[in-house]
N, C-alpha and C positions, 0 to 999 in steps of 0.2 A: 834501669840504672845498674842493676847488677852484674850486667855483664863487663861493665867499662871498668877502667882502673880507678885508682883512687883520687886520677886529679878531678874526676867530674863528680866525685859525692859531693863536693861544695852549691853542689846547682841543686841540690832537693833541700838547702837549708835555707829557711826565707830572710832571715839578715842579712846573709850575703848579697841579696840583688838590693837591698836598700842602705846598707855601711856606708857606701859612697856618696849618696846624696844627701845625708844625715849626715857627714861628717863637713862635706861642704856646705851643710843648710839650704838644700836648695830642694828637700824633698817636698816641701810645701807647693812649689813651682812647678816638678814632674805631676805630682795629684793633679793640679789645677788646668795643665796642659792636656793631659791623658783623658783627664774628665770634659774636656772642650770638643774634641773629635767627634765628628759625626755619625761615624759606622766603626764597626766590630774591626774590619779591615784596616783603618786607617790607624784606631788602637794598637795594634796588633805590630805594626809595621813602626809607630814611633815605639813603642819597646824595644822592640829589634833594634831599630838603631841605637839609643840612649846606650844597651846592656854594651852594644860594640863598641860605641865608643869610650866608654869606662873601662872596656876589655871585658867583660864579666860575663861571656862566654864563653864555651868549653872551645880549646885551643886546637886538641888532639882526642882521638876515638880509635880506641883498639883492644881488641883481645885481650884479657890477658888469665885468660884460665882452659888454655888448650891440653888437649892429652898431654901425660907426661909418666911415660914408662918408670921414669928416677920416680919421682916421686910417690906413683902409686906402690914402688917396692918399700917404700920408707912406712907408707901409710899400713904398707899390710905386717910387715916386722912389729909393728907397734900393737897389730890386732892379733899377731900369734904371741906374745906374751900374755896379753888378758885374755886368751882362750888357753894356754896354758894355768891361769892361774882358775881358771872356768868361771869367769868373770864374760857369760857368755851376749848378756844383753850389748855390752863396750864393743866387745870382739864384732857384733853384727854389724853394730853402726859403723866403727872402723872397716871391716870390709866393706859392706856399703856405699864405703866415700870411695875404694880402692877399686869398686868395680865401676864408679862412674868416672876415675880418676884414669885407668888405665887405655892404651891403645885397645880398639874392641878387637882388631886381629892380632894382636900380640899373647904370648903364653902367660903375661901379667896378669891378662884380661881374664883368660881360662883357671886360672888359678885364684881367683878373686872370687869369683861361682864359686869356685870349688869349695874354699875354704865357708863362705857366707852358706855354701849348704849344710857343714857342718855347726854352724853356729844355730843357725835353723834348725837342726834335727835336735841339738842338746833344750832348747828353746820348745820342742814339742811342735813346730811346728812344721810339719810334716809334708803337707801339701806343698808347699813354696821349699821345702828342702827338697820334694822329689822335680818340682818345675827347676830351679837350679842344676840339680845335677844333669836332667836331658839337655841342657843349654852348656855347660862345661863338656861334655862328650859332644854337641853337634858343633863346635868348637875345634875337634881334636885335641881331648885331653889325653896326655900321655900315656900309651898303651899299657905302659911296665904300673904306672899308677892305676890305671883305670878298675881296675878290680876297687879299691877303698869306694869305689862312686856307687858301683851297682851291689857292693853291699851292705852300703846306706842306704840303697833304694829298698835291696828286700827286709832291713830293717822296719824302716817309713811304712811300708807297704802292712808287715803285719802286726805294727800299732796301731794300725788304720783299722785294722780286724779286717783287711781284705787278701786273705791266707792265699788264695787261689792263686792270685796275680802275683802273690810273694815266689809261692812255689815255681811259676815261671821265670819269672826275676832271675831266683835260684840258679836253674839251668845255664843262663847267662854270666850270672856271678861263675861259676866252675870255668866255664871256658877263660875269660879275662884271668882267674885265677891261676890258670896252667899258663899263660903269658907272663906272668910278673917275677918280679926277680926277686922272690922268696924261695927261703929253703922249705923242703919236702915239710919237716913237722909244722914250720910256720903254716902253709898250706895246708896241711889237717888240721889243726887248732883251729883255721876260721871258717875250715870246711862243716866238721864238727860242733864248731857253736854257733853255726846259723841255723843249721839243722835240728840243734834242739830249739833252737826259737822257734822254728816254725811247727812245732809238735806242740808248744803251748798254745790256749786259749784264749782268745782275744779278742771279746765280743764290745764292740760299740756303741754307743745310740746311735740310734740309724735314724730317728727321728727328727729327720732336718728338712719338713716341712717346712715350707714357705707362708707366709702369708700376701697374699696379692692385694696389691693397691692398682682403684682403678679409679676413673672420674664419675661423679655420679653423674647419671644419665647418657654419658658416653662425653666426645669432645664437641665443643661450641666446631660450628661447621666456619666460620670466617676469625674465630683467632682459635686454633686448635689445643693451646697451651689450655682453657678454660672448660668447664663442665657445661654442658649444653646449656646450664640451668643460671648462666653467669654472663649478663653484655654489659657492654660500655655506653656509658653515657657521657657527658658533658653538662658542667654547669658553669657559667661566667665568674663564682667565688671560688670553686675548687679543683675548676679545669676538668680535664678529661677521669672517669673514675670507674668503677667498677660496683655493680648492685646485683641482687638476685632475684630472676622473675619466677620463686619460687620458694615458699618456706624451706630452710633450712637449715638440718638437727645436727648439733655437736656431733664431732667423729665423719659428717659427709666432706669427701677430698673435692674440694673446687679448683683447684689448679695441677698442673706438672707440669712443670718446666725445666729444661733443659738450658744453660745460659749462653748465650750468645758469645763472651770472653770472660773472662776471670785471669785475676792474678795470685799465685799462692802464697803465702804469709814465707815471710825466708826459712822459717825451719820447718817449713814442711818441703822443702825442696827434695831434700833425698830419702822422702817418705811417700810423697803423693805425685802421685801422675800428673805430668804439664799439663796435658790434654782433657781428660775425663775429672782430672782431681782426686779419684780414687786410692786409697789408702792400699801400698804394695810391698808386701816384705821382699820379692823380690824382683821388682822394676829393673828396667832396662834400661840402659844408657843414652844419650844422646851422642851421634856416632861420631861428634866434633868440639862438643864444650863437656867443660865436667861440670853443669849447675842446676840441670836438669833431670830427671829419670821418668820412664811411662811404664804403666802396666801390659802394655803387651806391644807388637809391633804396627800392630795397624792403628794405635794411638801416636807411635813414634813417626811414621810415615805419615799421619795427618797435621800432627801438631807442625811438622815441620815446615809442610805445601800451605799452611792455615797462615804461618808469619815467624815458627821460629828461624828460619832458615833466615830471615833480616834479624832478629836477635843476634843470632847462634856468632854467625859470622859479620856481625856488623859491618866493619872494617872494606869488605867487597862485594856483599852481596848488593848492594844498592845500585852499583854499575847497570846491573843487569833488570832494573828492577821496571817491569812493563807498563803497569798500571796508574800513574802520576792522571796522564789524562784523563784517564775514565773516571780516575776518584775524585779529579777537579769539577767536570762536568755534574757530576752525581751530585757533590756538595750546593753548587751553586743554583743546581735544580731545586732540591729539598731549602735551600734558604729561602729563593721566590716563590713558592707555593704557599699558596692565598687562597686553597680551597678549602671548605670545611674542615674547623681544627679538632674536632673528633675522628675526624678520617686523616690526618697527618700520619703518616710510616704506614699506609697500607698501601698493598702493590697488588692490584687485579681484587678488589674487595677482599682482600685476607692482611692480617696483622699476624707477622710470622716471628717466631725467636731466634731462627737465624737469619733473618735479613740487616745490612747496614740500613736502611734507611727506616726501620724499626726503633733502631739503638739509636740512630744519629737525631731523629727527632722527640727525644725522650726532653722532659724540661731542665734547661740548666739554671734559672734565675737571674742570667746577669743583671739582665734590666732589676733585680732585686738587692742585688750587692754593694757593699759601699765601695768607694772607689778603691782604697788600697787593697780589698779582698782582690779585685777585679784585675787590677795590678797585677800584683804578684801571680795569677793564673799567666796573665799574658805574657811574664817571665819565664815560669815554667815552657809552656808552649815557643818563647824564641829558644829555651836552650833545644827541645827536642828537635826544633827544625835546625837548628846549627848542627848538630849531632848528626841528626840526616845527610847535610852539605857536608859535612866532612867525612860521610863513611861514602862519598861519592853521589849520592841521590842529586841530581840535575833538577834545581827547583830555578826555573826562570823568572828573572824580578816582576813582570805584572800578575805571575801567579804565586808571588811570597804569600801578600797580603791573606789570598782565598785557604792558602792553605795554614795560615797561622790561624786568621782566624775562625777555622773549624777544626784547631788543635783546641784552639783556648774556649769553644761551646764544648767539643768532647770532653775537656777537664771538670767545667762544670758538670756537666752531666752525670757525670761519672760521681762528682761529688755531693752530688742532690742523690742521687738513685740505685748507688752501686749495696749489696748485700751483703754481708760477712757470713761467712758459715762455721761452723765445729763439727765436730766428729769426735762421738766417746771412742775411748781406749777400750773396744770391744775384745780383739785377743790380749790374749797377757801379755804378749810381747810388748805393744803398745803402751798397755800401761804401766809398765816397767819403764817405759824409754820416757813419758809424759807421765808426771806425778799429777796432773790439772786435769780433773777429769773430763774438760773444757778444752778441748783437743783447738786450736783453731790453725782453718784448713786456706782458706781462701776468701777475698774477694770476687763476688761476683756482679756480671751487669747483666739484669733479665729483664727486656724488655716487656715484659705482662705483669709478671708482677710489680716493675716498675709503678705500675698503672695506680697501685693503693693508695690511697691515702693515710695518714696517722689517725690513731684516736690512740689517747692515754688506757684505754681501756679496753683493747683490742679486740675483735670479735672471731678473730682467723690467727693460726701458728703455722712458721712454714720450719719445714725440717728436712734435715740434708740428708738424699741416700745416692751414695758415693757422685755427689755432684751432680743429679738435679734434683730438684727442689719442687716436696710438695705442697700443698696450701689445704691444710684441714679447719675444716669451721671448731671453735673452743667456746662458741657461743650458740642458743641458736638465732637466727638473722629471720627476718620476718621478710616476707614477699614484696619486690622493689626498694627492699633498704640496700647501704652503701655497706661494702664490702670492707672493713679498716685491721688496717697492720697496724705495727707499732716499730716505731723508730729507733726503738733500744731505749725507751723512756715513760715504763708503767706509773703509774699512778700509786700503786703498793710498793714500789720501791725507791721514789724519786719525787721529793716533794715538787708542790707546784712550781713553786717559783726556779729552783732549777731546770725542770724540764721546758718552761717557757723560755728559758734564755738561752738553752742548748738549740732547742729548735728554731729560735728563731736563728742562732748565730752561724747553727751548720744546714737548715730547709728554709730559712728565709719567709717564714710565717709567722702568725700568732696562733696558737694551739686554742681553739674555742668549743673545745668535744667536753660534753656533759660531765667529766669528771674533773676535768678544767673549771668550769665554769660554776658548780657545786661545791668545787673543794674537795672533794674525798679524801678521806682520811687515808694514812698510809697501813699497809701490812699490820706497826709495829702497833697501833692504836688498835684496829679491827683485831686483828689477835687476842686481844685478853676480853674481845664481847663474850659475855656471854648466850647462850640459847636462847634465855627467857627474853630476852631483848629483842631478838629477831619479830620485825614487824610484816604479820601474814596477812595478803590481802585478799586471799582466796578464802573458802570456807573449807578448805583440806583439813584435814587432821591433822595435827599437831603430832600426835603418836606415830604418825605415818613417816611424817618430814625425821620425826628423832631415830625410830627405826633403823631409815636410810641412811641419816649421819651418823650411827656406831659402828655401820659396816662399813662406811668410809674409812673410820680412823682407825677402823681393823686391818684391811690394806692397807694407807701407809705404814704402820706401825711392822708391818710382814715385811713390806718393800724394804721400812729403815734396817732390818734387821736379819736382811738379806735369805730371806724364808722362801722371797720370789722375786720376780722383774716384776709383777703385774700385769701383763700382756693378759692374762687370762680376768682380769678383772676389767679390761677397757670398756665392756659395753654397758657394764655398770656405771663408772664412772659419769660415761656419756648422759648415762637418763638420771646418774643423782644432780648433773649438773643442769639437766634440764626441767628438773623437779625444784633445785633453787629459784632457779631463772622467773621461772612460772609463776610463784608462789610466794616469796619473801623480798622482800624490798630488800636495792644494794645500795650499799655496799657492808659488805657482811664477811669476815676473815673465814667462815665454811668456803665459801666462794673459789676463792682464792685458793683454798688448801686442793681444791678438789682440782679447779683447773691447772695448776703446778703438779698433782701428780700425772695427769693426764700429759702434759708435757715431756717429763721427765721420765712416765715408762715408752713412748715414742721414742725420742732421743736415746735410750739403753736399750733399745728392742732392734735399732733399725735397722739391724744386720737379716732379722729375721724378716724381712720383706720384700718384695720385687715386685715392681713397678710392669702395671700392663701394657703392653706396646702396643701402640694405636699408630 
């Protein structure tokens, strides 16, 4: 919806589709007819009409956030004040919006770089101030200017402590400099004070080890997203699920997944990439709307061929657009399959992350929904197909129905299974622009880890490195047990009876997981136990277990106190948490303290990792 103007924001507010028949009293009567219909299709098709005929759908569909040279001059005058006053964080973000704002072949454009690499370079950040300025020069930045660019660059270069490649720089900078239309002393003065920059010492930590995340045991050979050591099963109370045919230990990665689509949260628009979701100070534009930006070009050139190029340009690209049939046939295959509902969205024995018929048979509950939940989806879904018809898309009336209603399962679906992610504010720039250290980045929809099921007391943590998503065990899982997420509703933070009425009102269940059905006490109660109370059902040492728990509370205590990240303490963690697990009956606030720090030096570390390619 964010591409369109504002007379169609009225269609994502749910009053709207029901004013009219509340104000006539006749919503009683829509429920009752809606709920009478036979198939998915037939629903789908009297919404349609009812919203038509009340008018209460979208009229008109177009653009309205194209390039705009005026504009982007207005945006960037506003960021050379607040980089005059060095007010440098403002100035980024303002350029920012001026380089996704302007024509990409216009000198607006080039000058938007330019400027956003100086905001960058004051900002420390170096890297993306030296990516910037190569993108401003392969641009054709101004010949007489171009000396200010390369020597920012041998600036960058030997803060970087990379002297060598400065000194080359160097050579470059002199020649542009005998180009520029400065007078002779101006010309020694910046000849002379880069030259003594580069005579200073400028050693860095060069210690930018990586740490490698891999699957244990390698990838599951028929859903590749999983650890060899993780299959799917099925059961008739909990559907399709996820267990492991193998002990195991806190800290083993059982999943990576890559998601299928995602939508990014609105402010992270001109921060994270359409495409990957990755966090980019300095992203590239979208070469026709200004609401998007990507971190490199072959995410801009995919995002685009992937579906934004029907975003981008709503308004005509749907003329053109091939695929109606294939997706009709696709759908109505995947609806009549009746073979084993364990094997649903496999294609040649593999269950893939990027396949549609992965995502499209994912569960949406309708048969679970009360009727005006259901409703109102199938309003959602007639505005997106009227949007469709009027940006041109050719939908012929006996395939309205097939395609409405596999808009209004994709909404459920989407609403049972879809992921939210965050991303801490790891450079300073970030955290300067985001005070929440709770960065959030994106929606996502993964169809494997769709697969989980809830428990209040979850036994796996999945954590976002630059948009995919991995799944580390936080408990350890005993050989053929069930796999379980959490649904944004712990037991330590969220009493019972709220978390049962959220889940059942947004997953359409009743929550019957052991800490449900116990009671367990919240965080704020388990907090003030003390030790002597922990009940051991091993014959361990007591000395032993306390030992472990003062080195615990010596790390967080380092962590709160910012002494360290903790990264160097995780495999501790892992074995104090599995030294509770083992040994002390739960629910016990050690527990808890240990598994949150273990989250939380993941989530501040994740910069230091990279994902094994399989």
């Amino acid at each position: 919806m964010e591409m369109l103007n504002h007379d169609v924001l009225p269609y994502t507010n749910d009053l709207y589709y029901t004013d009219c028949f509340q104000k006539n009293e006749i919503m009683g009567e829509v429920y009752i007819a809606f709920a009478k219909l036979p198939t998915a299709a037939d629903k789908f098709l009297y919404t349609y009409n009812i919203l038509k005929k009340y008018n209460k759908l979208p009229m008109e569909c177009k653009l309205t956030n194209p390039k705009c040279n005026k504009k982007a001059r207005l945006i960037r005058a506003d960021a050379n004040v607040k980089f005059q006053n060095k007010d440098y964080i403002s100035a980024f973000c303002e350029y920012n919006k001026c380089v996704m704002t302007a024509k990409i072949d216009s000198k607006d454009f080039v000058f938007a770089l330019a400027n956003r690499s100086a905001a960058l370079y004051y900002l420390e950040e170096y890297e993306a101030c030296i990516h910037d300025i190569h993108q401003a020069l392969a641009k054709n930045y101004p010949i007489e200017l171009a000396y200010k660019l390369y020597e920012r660059e041998v600036k960058c270069l030997q803060l970087m402590g990379k002297t060598s490649q400065a000194k080359l720089k160097f050579k470059e900078l002199l020649y542009h400099l005998s180009r520029a239309s400065l007078s002779k002393e101006n010309k020694k003065d910046i000849e002379m004070q880069i030259k003594r920059l580069l005579k200073e010492t400028n050693k860095k930590d060069t210690n930018n080890q990586l740490n490698l995340i891999k699957l244990l045991g390698g990838p599951n050979r028929n859903i590749p997203a999983l650890s060899k050591f993780v299959k799917m099963k099925y059961s008739e109370s909990m559907g399709r699920c996820l267990v492991v045919s193998s002990d195991i230990n806190p800290g083993d990665v059982l999943a990576i997944e890559k998601p299928y689509a995602g939508v990014l949260r609105r402010e992270s628009y001109e921060y994270n990439c359409q495409n990957c979701f990755k966090r980019c100070l300095n992203g590239i534009p979208c070469l026709k709307c200004t609401l998007v930006i990507y971190c490199n070009e072959t995410c801009r050139v995919k995002s685009y061929e992937n579906g934004h190029k029907y975003e981008c340009s709503i308004f005509s690209t749907f003329n053109n657009w091939p695929r109606l049939d294939k997706y009709i046939a696709t759908v109505l295959a995947l609806n009549a399959e009746t073979s084993d509902p364990m094997m649903r969205g496999f294609n040649n024995g593999k269950y893939l992350s990027d396949q549609f018929c992965s995502v499209y048979t994912l569960e949406g509950n309708e048969t679970k929904r009360t009727v005006s939940d259901l409703f109102l989806r199938n309003c959602y879904a007639a505005s997106m197909v009227s949007i469709m018809k009027l940006a041109g898309l050719q939908i012929p009336d006996h395939q309205l129905g097939t395609v409405g209603e596999s808009l209004v399962h994709i909404i459920c679906a989407v609403s049972s299974n879809a992921h939210g992610i965050t991303q801490p504010p790891n450079h300073k720039t970030w955290s300067l622009i985001h005070e929440n250290k709770f960065m959030p980045v994106a929606s996502l929809l993964m169809p494997v880890l769709s697969l989980l099921n809830h428990h209040c007391d979850p036994n796996v943590v999945r954590h976002n490195y630059n948009g995919t998503i991995v799944l580390t065990a936080i408990q350890p899982i005993s050989k053929n047990s069930q796999i379980f997420d959490n649904y944004g509703l712990l037991y330590a933070t969220h009493p019972k009876e709220t978390r049962q009425q959220i889940l059942k009102k947004q997953y359409c269940f009743h929550c019957e997981c052991s800490s449900c059905e116990d009671n367990w006490p919240m965080y704020n109660v388990l907090s003030n136990q003390p030790q002597s109370e922990y009940i051991i059902f091993t014959d361990i040492s007591s000395h032993l277990i306390e030992k472990s728990s003062i080195k615990l509370y010596e790390i967080i205590n380092k962590i709160k106190t910012n002494e360290c990240d903790g990264l160097q303490y995780i495999q501790f963690l892992y074995s104090h948490l599995k030294l509770l697990y083992n040994n002390i009956k739960r629910p016990i606030g050690e527990y808890c303290d240990c598994q949150e720090t273990i989250k939380e030096i993941l989530y501040w570390t994740a910069n230091k990792f990279i994902i094994e390619d399989y």
